[in-house]
C-alpha positions as CSV (number, residue, x, y, z in Angstrom):
1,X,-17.3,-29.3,-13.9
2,X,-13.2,-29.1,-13.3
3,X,-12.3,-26.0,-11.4
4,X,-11.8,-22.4,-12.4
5,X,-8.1,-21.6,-12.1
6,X,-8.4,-18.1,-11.1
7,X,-4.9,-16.0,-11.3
8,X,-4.9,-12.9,-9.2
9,X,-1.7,-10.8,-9.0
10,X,-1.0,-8.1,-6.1
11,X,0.1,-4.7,-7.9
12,X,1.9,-3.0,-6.1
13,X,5.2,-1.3,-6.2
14,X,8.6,-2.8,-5.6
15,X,10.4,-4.5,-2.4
16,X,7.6,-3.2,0.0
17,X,8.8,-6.0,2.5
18,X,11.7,-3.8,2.9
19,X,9.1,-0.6,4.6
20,X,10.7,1.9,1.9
21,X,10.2,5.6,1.7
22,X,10.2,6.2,-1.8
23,X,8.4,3.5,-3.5
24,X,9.5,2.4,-6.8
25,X,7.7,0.5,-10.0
26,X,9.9,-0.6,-11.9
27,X,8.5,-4.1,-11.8
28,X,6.0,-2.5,-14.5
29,X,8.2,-3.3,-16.8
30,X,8.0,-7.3,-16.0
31,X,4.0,-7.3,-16.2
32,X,3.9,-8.1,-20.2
33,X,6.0,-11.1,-20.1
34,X,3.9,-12.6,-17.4
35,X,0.6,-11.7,-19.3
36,X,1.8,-13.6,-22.6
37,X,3.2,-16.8,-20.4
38,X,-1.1,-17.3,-18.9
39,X,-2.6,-16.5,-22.5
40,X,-0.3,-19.3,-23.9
41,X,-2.3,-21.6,-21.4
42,X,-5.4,-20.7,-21.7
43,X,-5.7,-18.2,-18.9
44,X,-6.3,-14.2,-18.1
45,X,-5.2,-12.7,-14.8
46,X,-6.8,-10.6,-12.5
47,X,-4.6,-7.6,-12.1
48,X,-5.4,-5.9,-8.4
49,X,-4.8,-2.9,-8.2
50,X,-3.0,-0.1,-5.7
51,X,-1.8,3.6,-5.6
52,X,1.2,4.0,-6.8
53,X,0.7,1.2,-9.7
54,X,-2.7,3.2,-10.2
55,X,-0.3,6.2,-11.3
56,X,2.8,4.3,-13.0
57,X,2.4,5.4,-16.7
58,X,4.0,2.0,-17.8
59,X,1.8,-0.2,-15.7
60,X,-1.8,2.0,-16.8
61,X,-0.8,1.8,-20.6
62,X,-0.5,-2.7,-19.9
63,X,-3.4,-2.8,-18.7
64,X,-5.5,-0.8,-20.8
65,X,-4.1,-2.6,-23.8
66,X,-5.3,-5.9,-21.3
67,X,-8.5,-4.5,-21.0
68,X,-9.1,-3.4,-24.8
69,X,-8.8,-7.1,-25.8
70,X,-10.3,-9.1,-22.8
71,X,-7.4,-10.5,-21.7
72,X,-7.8,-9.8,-18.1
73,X,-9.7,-8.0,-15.5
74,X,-8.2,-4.7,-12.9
75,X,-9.4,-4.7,-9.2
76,X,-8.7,-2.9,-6.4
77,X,-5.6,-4.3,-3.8
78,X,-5.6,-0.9,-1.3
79,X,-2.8,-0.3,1.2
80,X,-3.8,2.2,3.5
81,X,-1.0,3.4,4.5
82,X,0.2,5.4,1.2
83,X,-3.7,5.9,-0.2
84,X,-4.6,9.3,-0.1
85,X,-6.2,11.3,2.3
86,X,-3.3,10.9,4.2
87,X,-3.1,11.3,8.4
88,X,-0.9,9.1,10.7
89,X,-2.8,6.8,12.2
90,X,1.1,5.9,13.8
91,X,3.9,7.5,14.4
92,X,5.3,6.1,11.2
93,X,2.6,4.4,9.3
94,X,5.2,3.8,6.2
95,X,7.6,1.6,9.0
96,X,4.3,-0.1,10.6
97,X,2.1,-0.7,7.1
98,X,-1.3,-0.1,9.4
99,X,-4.3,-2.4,8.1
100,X,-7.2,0.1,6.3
101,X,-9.5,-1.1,9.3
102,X,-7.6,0.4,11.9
103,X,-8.2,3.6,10.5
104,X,-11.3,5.7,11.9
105,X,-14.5,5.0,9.8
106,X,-14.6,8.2,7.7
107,X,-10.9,8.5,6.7
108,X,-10.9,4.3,6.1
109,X,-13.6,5.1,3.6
110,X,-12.5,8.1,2.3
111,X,-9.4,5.9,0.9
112,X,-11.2,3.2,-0.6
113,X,-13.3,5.6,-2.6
114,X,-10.5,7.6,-3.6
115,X,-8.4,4.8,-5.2
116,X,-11.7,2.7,-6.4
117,X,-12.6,6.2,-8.4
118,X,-9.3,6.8,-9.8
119,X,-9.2,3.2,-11.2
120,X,-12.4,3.3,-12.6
121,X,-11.7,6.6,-14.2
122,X,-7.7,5.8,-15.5
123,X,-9.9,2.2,-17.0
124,X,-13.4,3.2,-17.5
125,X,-14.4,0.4,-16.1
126,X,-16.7,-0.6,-13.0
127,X,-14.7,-2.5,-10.6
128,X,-15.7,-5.5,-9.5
129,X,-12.8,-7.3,-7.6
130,X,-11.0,-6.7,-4.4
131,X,-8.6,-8.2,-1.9
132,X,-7.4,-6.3,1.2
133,X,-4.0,-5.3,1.9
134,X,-1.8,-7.6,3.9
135,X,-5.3,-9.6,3.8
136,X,-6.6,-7.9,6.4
137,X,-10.6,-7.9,5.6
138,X,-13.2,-6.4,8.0
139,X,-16.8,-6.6,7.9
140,X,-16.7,-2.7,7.7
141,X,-14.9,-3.0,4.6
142,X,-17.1,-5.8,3.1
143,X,-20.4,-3.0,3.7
144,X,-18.7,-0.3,1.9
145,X,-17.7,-2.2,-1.1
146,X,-21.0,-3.6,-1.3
147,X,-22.3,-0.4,-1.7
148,X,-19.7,0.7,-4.1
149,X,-21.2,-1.9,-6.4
150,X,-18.0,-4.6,-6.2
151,X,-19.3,-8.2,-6.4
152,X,-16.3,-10.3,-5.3
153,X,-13.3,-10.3,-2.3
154,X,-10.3,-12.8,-2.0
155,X,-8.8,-11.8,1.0
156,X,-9.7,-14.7,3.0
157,X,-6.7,-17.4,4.0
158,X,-8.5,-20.7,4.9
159,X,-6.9,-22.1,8.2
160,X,-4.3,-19.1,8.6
161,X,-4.1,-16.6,11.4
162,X,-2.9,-13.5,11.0
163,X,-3.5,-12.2,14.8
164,X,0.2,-12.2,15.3
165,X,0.8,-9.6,12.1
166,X,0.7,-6.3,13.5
167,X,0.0,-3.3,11.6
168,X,-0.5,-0.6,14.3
169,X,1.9,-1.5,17.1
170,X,-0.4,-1.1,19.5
171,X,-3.3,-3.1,18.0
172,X,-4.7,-6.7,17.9
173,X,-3.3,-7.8,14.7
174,X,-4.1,-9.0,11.2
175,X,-8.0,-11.4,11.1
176,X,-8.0,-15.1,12.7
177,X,-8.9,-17.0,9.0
178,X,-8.8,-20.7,10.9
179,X,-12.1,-21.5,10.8
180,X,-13.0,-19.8,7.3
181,X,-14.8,-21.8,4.5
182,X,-12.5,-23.2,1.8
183,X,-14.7,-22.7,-0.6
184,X,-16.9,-19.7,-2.1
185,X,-19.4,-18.0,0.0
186,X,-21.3,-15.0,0.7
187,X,-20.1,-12.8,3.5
188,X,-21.2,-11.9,6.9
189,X,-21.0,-8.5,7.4
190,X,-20.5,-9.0,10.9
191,X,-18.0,-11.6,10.5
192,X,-16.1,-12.7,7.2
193,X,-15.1,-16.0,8.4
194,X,-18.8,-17.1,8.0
195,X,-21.3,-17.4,5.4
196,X,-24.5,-15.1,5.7
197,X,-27.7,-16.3,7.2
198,X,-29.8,-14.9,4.6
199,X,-27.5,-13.4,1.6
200,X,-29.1,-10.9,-0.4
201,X,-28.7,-10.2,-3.6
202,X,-26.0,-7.7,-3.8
203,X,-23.8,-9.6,-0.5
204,X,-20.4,-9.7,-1.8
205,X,-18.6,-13.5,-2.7
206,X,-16.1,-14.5,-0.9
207,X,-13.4,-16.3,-3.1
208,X,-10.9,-17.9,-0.7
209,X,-7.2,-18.1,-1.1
210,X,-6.5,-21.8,-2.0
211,X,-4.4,-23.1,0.9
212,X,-4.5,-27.1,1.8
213,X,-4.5,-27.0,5.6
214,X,-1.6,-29.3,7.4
215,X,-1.6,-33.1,6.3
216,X,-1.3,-34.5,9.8
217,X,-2.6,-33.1,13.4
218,X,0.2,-33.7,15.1
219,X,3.8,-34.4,14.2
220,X,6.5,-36.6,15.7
221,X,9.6,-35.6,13.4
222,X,11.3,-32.6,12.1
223,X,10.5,-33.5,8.7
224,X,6.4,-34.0,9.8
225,X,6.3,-30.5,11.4
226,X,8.2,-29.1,7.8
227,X,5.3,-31.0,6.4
228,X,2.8,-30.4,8.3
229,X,2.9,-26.5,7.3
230,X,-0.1,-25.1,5.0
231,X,0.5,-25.3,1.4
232,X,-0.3,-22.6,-0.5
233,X,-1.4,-22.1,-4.6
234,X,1.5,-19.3,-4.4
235,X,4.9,-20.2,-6.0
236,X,7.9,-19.9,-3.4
237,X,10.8,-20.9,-5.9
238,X,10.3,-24.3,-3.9
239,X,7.2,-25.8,-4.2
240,X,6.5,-26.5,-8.0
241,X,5.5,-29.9,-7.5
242,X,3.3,-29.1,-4.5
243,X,1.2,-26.6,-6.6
244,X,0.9,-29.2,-9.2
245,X,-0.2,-31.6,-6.6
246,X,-2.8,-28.9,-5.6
247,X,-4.4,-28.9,-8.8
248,X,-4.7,-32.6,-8.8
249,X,-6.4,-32.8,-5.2
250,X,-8.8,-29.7,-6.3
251,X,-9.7,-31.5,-9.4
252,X,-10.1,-35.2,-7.7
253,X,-11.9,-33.7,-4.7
254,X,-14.4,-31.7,-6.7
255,X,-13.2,-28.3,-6.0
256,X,-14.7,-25.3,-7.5
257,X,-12.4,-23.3,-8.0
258,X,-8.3,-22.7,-7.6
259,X,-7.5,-19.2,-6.8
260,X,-3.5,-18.8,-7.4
261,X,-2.0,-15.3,-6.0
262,X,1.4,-13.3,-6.8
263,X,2.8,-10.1,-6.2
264,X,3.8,-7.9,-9.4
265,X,7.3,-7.2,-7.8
266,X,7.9,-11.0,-7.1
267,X,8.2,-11.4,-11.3
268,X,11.1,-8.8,-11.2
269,X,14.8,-9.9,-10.2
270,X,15.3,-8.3,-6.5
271,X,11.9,-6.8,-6.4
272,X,11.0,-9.1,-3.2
273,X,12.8,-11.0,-1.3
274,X,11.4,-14.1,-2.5
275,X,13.0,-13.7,-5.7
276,X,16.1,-11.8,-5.2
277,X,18.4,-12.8,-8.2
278,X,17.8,-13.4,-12.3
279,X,18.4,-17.2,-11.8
280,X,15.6,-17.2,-9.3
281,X,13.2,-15.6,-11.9
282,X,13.9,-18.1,-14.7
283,X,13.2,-20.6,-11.4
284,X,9.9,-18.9,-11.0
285,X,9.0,-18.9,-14.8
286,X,9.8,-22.6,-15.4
287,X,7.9,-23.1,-12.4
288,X,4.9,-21.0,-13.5
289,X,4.7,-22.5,-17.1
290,X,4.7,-25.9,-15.5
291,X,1.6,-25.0,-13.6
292,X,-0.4,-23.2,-15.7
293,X,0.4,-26.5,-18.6
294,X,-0.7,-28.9,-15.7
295,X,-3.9,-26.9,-14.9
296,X,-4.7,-26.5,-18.8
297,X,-4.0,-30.4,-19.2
298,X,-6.1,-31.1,-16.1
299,X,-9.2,-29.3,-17.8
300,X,-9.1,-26.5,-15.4
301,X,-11.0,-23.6,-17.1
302,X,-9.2,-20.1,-16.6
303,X,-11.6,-17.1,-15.4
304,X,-11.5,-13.7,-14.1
305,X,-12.0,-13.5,-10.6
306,X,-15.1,-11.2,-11.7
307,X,-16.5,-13.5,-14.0
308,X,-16.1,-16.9,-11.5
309,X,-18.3,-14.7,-9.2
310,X,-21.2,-13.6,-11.7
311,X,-21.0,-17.2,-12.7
312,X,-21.6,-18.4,-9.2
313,X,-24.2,-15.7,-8.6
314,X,-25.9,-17.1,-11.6
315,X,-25.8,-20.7,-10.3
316,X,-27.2,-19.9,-6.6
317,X,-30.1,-18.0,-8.2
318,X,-31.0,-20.6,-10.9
319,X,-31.3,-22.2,-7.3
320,X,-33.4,-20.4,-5.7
């Protein structure tokens, strides 16, 4: 079976690279156009969710209309830092962006069930789909939305280490991903970058970031060490053949899935600083429509991130 080509897309207000006080979302407006170019291939995004999206009046009425014709899926993308109940965990949590699992245990929950209830009563819908912000994915987390009923997490980042991302200043940093399965499995509570011994049936699936890890070891020039960087399903204005590529070796190799990722501000000009101008946009779209042709050519089947899980939940117990 070709890979599912899985689209998820970050929701979240606009330029938060830039730590800002007052966060804006205007890139609600952009959200439409993006949603028309994947139906034209053949695909339907998963649209993960966070606060201040979760209130934008532009960005709820999108995706209900999404929604109302099953053209998509909404999930939950938290960032604990602006996600009500709010009490410094910092001195200034909106500078430092703390991760949700530095918070203490009651608080840290009290913020995923307050945004998971407001999505699910602005949608009327259960959620099923989560990543973490700024990745950061515990096995505290991984409990609490198993018990919440979600089936699915993305958060993990094959061969990446995130140790050296700090949210609290005076913590240990984001999750060490480097020796994390490339492809689907269910998680171990007491540690996501391992499959569990003996899943059960309500253990949340892990659907990993699709990342190919460094070509060579070692490298002996300039351009090998440029090379030699982990490639990522996630458009930089730079790599539109390297994506395509990716699809290629996922399909040749027998992969089970591609799982692409964006940010919603990252389709608006200056909304990131990725994509800071309007010429860098139309880069990004020819880019984009490129892909998703190449995917839809290579057979690749487009799913929600939800439905790829209950799909391989269905497969493992047919198993059994």
């Amino acid at each position: 079976m070709s890979p599912a080509f899985i689209i998820t897309i970050d929701t979240e207000g606009d330029q938060l690279w830039e730590r800002p006080r007052h966060v804006t979302t205007r890139n609600a407006a952009w959200l439409p156009a993006f949603q028309e170019l994947v139906q034209r291939h053949g695909l339907r995004p998963t649209w993960l969710v966070n606060w201040e999206m979760a209130h934008d009046p532009a960005c709820v009425e999108f995706l209900r209309h999404v929604l109302a014709r099953n053209a998509g899926e909404v999930g939950l993308h938290l960032h604990a830092w602006d996600t009500p109940p709010l009490e410094l965990l910092t001195a200034d949590d909106a500078q430092h962006h703390p991760f949700l699992g530095e918070y203490p245990e009651q608080l840290a929950r009290a913020k995923l069930d307050r945004l998971a209830g407001v999505l699910e009563d602005t949608f009327q819908r259960h959620l099923r789909s989560h990543r973490a912000g700024r990745w950061a994915l515990d096995g505290r987390t991984v409990r609490w939305l198993r018990e919440r009923g979600f089936t699915v997490d993305c958060s993990v980042c094959p061969g990446i280490d995130w140790r050296s991302t700090l949210g609290n200043p005076v913590g240990t940093g984001g999750p060490d991903f480097r020796n994390a399965p490339y492809e689907p499995y269910f998680l171990d509570e007491q540690d996501v970058t391992r499959p569990a011994a003996r899943p059960t049936l309500d253990s949340l699936l892990e659907v990993p970031m699709t990342i190919r890890p460094p070509r060579w070891p070692w490298a002996r020039t300039i351009f090998e060490s440029y090379s030699k960087r982990h490639s990522w399903l996630r458009p930089n204005g730079r790599n539109g053949a390297a994506m395509r590529d990716g699809v290629n070796q996922a399909v040749a190799n027998g992969r089970s899935h591609l799982l692409f990722m964006l940010h919603s501000s990252e389709l608006m000009p200056g909304g990131s600083p990725t994509f800071p101008t309007a010429g860098s946009i139309t880069k990004l779209n020819e880019d984009l429509a490129a892909l998703f042709a190449h995917a839809q050519a290579s057979g690749c089947r487009g799913t929600t991130l939800g439905e790829f899980a209950a799909e391989w939940r269905a497969r493992v117990t047919q198993k059994v």
